[in-house]
C-alpha positions as CSV (number, residue, x, y, z in Angstrom):
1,X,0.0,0.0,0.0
2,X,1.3,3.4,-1.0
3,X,1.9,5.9,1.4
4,X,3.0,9.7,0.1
5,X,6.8,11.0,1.0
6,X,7.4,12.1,4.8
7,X,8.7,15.7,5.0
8,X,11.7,15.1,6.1
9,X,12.0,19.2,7.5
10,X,8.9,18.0,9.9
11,X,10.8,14.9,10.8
12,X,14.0,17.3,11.4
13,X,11.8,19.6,14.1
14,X,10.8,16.4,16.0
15,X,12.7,18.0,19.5
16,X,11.2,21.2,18.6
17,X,7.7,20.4,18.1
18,X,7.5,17.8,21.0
19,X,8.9,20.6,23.3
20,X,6.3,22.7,22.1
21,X,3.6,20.2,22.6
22,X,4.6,19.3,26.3
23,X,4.7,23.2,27.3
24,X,0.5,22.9,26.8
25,X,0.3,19.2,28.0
26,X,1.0,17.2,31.1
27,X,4.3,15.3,30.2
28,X,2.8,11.6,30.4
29,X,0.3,13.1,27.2
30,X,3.0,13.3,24.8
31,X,4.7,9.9,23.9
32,X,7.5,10.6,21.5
33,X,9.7,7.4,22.6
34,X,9.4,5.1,19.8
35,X,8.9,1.9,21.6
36,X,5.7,3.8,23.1
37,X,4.7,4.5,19.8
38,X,5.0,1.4,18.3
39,X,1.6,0.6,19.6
40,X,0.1,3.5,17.4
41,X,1.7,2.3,14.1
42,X,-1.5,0.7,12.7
43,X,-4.8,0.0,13.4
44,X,-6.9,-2.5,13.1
45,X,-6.0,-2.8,9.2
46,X,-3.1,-4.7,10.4
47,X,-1.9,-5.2,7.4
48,X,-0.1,-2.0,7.1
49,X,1.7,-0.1,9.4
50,X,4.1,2.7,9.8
51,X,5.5,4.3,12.7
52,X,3.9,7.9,13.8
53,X,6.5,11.1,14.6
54,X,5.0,11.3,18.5
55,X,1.3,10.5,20.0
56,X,-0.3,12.7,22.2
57,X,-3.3,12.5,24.2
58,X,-5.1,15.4,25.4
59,X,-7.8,15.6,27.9
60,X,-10.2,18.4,26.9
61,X,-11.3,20.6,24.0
62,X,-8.9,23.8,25.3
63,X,-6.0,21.1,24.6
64,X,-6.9,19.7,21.1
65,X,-7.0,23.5,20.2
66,X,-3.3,24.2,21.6
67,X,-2.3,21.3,19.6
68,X,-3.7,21.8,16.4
69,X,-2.6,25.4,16.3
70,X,1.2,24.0,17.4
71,X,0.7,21.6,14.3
72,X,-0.6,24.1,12.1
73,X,2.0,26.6,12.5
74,X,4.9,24.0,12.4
75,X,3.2,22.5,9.2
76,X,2.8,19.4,10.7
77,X,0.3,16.7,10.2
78,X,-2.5,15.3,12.3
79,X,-4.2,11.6,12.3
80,X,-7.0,11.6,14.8
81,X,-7.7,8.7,16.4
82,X,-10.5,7.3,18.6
83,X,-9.7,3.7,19.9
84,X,-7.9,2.2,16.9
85,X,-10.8,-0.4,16.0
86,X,-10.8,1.0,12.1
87,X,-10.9,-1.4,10.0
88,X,-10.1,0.7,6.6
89,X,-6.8,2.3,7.7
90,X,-8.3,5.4,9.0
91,X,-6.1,6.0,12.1
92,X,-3.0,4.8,10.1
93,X,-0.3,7.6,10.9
94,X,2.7,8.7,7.8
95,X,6.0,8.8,9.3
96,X,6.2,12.5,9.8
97,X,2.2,13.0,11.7
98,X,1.6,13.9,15.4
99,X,-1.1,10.6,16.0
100,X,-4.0,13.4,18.4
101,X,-5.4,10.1,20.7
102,X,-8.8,11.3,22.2
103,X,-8.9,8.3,24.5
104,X,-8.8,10.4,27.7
105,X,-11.5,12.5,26.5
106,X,-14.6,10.1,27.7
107,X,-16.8,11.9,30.5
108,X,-20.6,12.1,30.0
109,X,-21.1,16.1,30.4
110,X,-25.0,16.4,30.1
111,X,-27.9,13.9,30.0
112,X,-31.3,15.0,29.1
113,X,-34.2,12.5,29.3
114,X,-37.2,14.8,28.9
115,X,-35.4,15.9,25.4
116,X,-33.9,12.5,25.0
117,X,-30.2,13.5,24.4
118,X,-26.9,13.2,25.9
119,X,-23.4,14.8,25.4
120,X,-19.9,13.1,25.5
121,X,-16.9,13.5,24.7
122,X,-15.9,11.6,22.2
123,X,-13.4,9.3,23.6
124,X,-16.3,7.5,25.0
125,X,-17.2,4.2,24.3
126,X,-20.1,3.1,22.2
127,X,-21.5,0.8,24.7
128,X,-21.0,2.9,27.3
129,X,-23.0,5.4,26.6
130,X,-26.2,3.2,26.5
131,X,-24.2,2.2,29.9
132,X,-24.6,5.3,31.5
133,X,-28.4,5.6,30.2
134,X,-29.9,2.2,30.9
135,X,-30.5,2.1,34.8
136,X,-33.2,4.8,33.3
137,X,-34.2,3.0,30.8
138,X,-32.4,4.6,27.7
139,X,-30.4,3.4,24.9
140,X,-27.8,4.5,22.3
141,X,-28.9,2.8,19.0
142,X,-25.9,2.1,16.5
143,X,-24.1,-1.1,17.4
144,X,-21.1,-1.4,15.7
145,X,-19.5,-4.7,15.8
146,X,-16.8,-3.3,18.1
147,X,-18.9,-1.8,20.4
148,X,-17.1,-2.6,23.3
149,X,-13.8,-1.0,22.3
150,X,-14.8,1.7,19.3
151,X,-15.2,5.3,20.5
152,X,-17.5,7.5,19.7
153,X,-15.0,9.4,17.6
154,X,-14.4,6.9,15.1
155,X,-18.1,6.2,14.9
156,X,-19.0,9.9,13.7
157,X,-15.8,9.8,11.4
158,X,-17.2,7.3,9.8
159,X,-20.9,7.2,9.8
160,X,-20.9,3.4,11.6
161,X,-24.0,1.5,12.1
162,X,-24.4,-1.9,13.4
163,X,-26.7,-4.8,13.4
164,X,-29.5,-2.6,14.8
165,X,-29.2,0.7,12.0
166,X,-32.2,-1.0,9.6
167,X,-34.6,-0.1,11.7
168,X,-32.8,3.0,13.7
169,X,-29.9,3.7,11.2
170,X,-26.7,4.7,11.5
171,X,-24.6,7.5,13.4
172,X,-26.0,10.4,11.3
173,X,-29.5,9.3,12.2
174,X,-28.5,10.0,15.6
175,X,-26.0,12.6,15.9
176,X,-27.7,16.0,17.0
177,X,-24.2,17.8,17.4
178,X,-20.8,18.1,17.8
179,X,-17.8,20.4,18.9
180,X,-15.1,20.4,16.1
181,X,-11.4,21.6,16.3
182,X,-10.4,22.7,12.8
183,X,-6.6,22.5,11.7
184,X,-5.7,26.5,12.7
185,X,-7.2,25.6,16.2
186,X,-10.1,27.0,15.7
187,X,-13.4,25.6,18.1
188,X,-16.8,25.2,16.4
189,X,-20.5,24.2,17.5
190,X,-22.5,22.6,14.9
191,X,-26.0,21.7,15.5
192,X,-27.0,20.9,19.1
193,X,-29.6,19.7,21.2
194,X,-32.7,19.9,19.1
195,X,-33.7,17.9,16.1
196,X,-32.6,20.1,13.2
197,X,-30.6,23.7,12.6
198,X,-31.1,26.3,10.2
199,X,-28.6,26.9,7.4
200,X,-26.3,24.2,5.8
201,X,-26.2,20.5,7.3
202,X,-22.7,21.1,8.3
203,X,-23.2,18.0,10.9
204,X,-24.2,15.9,7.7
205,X,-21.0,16.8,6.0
206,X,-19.2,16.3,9.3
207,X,-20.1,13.1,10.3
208,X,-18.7,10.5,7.8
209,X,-15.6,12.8,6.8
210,X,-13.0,10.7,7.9
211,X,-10.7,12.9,10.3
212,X,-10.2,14.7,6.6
213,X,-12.1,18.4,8.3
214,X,-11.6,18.9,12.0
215,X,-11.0,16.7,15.1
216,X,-14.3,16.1,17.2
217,X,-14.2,16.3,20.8
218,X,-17.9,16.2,22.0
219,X,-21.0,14.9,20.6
220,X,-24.6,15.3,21.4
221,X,-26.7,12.1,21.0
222,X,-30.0,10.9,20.4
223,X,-30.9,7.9,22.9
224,X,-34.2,6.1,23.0
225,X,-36.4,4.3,25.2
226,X,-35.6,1.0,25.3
227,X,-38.0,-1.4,23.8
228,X,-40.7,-3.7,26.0
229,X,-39.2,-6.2,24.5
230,X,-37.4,-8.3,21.9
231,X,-37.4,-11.8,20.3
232,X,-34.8,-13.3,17.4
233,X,-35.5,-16.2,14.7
234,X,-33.0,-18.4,13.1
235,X,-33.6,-19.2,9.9
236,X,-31.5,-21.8,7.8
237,X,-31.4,-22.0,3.9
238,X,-29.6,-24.3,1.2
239,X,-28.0,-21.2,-0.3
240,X,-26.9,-17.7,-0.4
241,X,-29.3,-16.8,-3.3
242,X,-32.8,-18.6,-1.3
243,X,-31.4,-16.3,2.2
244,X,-30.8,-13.0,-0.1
245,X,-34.5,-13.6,-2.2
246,X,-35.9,-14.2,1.5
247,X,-34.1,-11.1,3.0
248,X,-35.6,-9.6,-0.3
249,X,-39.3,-10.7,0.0
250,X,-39.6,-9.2,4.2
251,X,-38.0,-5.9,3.4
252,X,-40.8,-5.7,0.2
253,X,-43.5,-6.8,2.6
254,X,-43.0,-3.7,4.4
255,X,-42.1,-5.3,8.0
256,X,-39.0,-3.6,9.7
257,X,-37.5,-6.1,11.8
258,X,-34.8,-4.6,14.3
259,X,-31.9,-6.3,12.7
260,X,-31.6,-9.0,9.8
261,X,-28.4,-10.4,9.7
262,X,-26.3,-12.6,7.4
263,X,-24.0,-15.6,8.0
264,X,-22.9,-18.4,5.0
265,X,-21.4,-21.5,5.7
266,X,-17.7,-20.4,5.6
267,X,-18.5,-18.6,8.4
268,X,-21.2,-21.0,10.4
269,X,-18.6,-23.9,10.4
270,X,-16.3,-21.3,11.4
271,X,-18.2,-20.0,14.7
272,X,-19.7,-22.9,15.3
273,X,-16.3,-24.5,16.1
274,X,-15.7,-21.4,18.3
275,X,-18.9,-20.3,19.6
276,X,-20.6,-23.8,19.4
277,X,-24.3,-22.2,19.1
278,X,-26.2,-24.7,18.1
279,X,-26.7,-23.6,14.4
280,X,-28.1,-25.8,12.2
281,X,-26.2,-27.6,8.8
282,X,-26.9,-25.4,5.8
283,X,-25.4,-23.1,3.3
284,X,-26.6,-19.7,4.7
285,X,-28.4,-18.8,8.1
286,X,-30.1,-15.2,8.8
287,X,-31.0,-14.0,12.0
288,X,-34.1,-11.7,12.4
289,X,-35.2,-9.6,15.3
290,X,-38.4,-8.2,15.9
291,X,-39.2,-5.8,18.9
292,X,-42.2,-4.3,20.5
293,X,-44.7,-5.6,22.9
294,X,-45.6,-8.9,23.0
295,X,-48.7,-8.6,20.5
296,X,-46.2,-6.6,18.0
297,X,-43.6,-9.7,18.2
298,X,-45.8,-11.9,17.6
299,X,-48.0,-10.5,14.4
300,X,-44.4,-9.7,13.2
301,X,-42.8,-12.8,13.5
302,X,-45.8,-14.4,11.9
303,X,-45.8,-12.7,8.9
304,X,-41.5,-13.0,8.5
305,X,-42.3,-16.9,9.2
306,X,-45.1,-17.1,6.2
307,X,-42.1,-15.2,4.1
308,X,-39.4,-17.8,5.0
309,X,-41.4,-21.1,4.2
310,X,-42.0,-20.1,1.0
311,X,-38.2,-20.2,0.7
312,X,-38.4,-23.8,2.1
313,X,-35.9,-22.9,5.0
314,X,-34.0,-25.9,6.1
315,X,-34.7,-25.2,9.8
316,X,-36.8,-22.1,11.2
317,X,-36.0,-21.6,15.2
318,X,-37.6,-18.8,17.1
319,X,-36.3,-18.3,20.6
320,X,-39.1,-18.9,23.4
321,X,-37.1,-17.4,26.1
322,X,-33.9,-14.9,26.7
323,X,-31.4,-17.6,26.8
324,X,-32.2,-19.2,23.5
325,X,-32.4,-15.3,22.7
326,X,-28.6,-15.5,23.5
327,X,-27.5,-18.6,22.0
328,X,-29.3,-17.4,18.3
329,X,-26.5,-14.4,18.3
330,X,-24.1,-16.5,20.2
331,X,-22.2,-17.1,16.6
332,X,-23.3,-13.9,15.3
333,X,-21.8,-11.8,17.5
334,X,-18.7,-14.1,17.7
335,X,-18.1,-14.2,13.9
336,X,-15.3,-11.8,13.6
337,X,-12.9,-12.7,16.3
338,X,-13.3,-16.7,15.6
339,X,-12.5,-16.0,11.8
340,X,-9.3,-14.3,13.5
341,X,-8.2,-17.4,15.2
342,X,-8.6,-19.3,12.2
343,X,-6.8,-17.3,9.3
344,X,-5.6,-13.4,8.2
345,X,-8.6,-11.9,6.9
346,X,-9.4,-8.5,5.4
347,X,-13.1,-7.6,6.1
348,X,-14.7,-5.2,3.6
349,X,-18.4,-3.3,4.0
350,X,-19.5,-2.2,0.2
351,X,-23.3,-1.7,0.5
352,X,-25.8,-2.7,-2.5
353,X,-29.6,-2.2,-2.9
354,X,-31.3,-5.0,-0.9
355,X,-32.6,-6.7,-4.2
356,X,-29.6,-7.5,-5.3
357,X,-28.4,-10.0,-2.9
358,X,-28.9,-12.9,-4.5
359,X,-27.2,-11.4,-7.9
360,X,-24.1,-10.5,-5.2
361,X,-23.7,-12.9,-3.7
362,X,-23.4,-15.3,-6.1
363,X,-21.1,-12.9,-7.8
364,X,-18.3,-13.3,-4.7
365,X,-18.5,-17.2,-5.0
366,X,-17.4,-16.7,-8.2
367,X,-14.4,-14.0,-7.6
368,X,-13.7,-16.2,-4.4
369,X,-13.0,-19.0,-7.0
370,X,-11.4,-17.0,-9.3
371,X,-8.7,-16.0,-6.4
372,X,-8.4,-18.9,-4.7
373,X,-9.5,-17.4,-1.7
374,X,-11.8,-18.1,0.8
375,X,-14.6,-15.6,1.5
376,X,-17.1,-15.9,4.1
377,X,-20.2,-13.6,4.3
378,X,-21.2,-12.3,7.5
379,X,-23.5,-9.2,7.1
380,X,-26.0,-6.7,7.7
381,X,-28.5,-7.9,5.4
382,X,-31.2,-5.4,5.8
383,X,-30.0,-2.6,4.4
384,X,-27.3,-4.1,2.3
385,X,-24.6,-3.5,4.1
386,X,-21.9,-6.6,2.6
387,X,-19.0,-7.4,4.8
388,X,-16.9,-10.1,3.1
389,X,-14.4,-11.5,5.0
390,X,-11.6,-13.0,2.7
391,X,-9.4,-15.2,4.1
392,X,-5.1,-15.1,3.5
393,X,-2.0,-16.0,4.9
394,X,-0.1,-13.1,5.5
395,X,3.3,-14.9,5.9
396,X,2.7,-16.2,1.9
397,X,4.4,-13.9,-0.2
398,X,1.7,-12.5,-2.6
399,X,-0.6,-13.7,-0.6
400,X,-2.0,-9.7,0.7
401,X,-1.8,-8.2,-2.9
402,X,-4.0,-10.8,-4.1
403,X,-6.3,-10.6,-1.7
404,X,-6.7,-6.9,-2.1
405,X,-7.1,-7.4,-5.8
406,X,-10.0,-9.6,-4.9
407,X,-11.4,-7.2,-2.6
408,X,-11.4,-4.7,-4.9
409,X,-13.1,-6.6,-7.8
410,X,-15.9,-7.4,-5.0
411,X,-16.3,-3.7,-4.1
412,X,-16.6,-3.0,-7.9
413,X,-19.2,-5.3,-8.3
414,X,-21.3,-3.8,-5.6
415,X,-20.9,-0.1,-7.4
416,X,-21.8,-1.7,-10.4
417,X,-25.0,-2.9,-9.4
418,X,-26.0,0.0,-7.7
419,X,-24.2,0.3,-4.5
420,X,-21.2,1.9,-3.1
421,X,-17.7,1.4,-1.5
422,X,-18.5,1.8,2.3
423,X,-21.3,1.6,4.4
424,X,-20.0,2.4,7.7
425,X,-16.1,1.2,7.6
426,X,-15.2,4.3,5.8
427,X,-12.5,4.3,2.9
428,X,-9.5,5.1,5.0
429,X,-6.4,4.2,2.6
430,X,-8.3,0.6,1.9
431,X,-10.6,1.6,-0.2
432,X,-9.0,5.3,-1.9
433,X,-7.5,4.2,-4.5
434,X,-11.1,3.0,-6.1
435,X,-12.6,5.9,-5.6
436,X,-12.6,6.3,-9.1
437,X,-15.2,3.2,-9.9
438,X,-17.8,5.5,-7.6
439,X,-16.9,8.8,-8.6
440,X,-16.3,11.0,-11.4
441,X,-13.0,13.4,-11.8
442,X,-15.9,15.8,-11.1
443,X,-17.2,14.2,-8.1
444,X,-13.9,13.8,-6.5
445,X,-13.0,17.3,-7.3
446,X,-15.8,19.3,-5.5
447,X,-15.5,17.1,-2.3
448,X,-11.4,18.0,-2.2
449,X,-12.8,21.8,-2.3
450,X,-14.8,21.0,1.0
451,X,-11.7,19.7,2.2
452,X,-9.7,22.7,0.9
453,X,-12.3,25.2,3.0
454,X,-11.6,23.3,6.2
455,X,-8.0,22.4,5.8
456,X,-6.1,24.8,2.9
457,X,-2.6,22.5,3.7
458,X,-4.2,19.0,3.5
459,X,-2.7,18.6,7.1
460,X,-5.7,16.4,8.3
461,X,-5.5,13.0,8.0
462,X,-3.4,12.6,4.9
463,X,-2.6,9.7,2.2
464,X,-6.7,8.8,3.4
465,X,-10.2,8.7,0.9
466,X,-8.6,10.7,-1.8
467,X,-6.7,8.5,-4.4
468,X,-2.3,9.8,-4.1
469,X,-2.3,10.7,-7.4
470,X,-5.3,13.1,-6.9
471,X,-4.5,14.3,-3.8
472,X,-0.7,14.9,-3.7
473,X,-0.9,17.8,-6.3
474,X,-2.4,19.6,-3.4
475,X,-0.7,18.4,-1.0
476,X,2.8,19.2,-2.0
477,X,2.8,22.8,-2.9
478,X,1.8,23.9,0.6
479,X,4.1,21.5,2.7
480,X,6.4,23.7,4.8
């Protein structure tokens, strides 16, 4: 993976600028020794790595702003970075950027239940913040994956979701504002507690920009009242094509199950060996979760049942009580880490209209064959949102490149039907250099002008979303 040219006069002030750094923070927030660092050199695009100039980690808004007007005069750059769980390369540092941490930054600093909000900062976990909520009987809806870990930083960077965004959606859908540090220092509010703002939808352009506009440190949320209640169904098919038509058919019905997710067999033999759920032998499983009251579960689930035995489902379980509940997302929810165990994997999130499953999926068996790699599905197959998982041995020479090459002809294939690169992984420096199968010269030119507005010196974030050969010719005139 290509990474531009470290200024080697940045690299030179290293003393300077870390001197200047630890006259606005406490000494233990700047880490500049590069065994300290190390831990910083990647993320969780393992794949790639490179070591970062110094990390620090500031505790509050005043001290992102003293940084990033230190940076900005010295002409250095900045990577933000929330807990490191990106799975695009978006927290991946260049050898001469300050790597700005927010991890520290994680209090709760208002919760309003009569409006149904709360603000954070933004080093904040994502399940913590339904943590500090659900004594009261709140929630926070997107559910990434990596939940436990991912802050809330790196789910406003880049728009995540999660199993439960089909029928709450995704970060935007529940972002009301945010503080943002620009690259001169500057501090901005943007939208705020209330359900819309006048002028432009600056927090729409915000959230999903990638670290690539401003750094932000506090975020106002929309949380909900949690559900009465909840109930999954497992449902087993003989192949990806019956699962996608059946996923198909409910979402054309006009039912809005809570989640509907996606598991084929590469995957189910996989978790099963780890997880040991109980799934039943077949070529693709989804799991579908309805919530309301008891009398909304049940007319739900009726009608999603009528839908999937007209797909002649190899087995149809629905749970009858909260353990059973459990042991239906016991594999789901254990997918990604017992793939990890297993084999190298890079996991992609190209999103395609619903309809076009079955056309999809049977598309990636046949790239998957063409590679000689192993893909397993494992998705969020309500609103589309693919995440292949293809399987590689990094110690095999060749053995990476070809499995980007397969990745990228699977992320063209959902363009070309319809879809796009990323649904909530972002494109970090995975997926930049196909920016070109989504957009036009066009296209790509009037987003770099919004990124010209908010950073004139491409300072932010760099070698990330914009393809190097687009992006350097603006890069490099302004470097110090």
């Amino acid at each position: 993976m290509d990474m531009p040219t470290p200024n080697p006069q940045v690299i030179a002030r290293k003393s300077e600028l870390v001197s200047r750094l630890r006259g606005v923070l406490p000494a233990e927030s700047v880490i500049d020794d590069p065994r300290e660092t190390k831990a910083y050199e990647c993320d969780a695009l393992s794949a790639y790595r490179c070591p970062p100039l110094c990390v620090v980690l500031p505790a509050s808004t005043q001290e992102v702003s003293q940084i990033m007007r230190i940076c900005h005069d010295m002409q250095v750059p900045v990577v933000p970075r929330g807990a490191g769980t990106s799975l695009a390369g978006g927290a991946m540092p260049t050898a001469d950027a300050v790597i700005l941490g927010v991890a520290k930054m994680n209090a709760v600093l208002d919760t309003n239940y009569a409006d149904r909000t709360i603000r954070v900062q933004t080093g904040r976990t994502n399940l913590s913040v339904t943590g500090a909520v659900e004594n009261d009987g709140f929630f926070y809806a997107p559910d990434p994956s990596s939940q436990l870990a991912c802050a809330i930083a790196g789910n406003i960077a880049m728009n995540s979701g999660g199993a439960h965004c089909l029928k709450y959606g995704v970060t935007t859908n529940n972002l009301l504002g945010v503080t943002l540090v620009t690259m001169t220092g500057e501090v901005l509010e943007i939208g705020g507690a209330h359900l819309d703002s006048g002028g432009y939808d600056l927090l729409g352009l915000i959230c999903g920009s990638e670290g690539q506009l401003g750094v932000v440190t506090e975020a106002t949320l929309r949380i909900l009242r949690k559900p009465e209640g909840a109930r999954p169904i497992l449902i087993g098919f003989n192949s990806n094509e019956v699962a996608g038509a059946c996923v198909s058919d409910i979402i054309k019905a006009g039912v809005l199950p809570v989640a509907i997710e996606f598991m084929d067999r590469p995957i189910l033999e996989i978790t099963e060996r780890h997880a040991q759920a109980g799934y039943p032998d077949c070529e693709a499983l989804l799991i579908v979760e309805v919530e309301g009251s008891d009398t909304e579960i049940d007319a739900q689930l009726a009608m999603i049942k009528r839908i999937a035995r007209s797909h002649n489902p190899v087995e149809l379980r629905e749970a009858a009580n909260a353990e059973e509940a459990g042991r239906i997302w016991l594999g789901r929810k254990s997918a990604f880490g017992a793939v990890g165990q297993v084999a190298d994997y890079m996991c992609l999130d190209g999103t395609i209209p619903v309809s076009e499953l079955p056309r999809v999926l049977k598309g990636i068996e046949e790239i998957s064959a063409r590679y000689g790699l192993k893909v397993g599905n494992v998705f969020h197959a309500g609103d589309g949102n693919m995440h292949p998982l293809i399987m590689f041995d990094a110690n095999k020479p060749g053995d990476l490149e070809k499995c980007e090459q397969c990745g990228a002809d699977i992320l063209r294939l959902c363009v070309e039907v319809g879809g796009c690169l990323t649904g909530e992984h972002g494109v970090g420096i995975e997926k930049r250099d196909l920016m070109g199968a989504q957009f036009t010269d066009a296209d790509l030119e009037a987003q770099m002008q919004i990124k010209d507005v908010f950073d004139p010196h491409w300072l932010l974030n760099p070698a990330k979303v914009f393809p190097l050969n687009v992006s350097a010719t603006r890069r490099s005139p302004k470097a110090a």
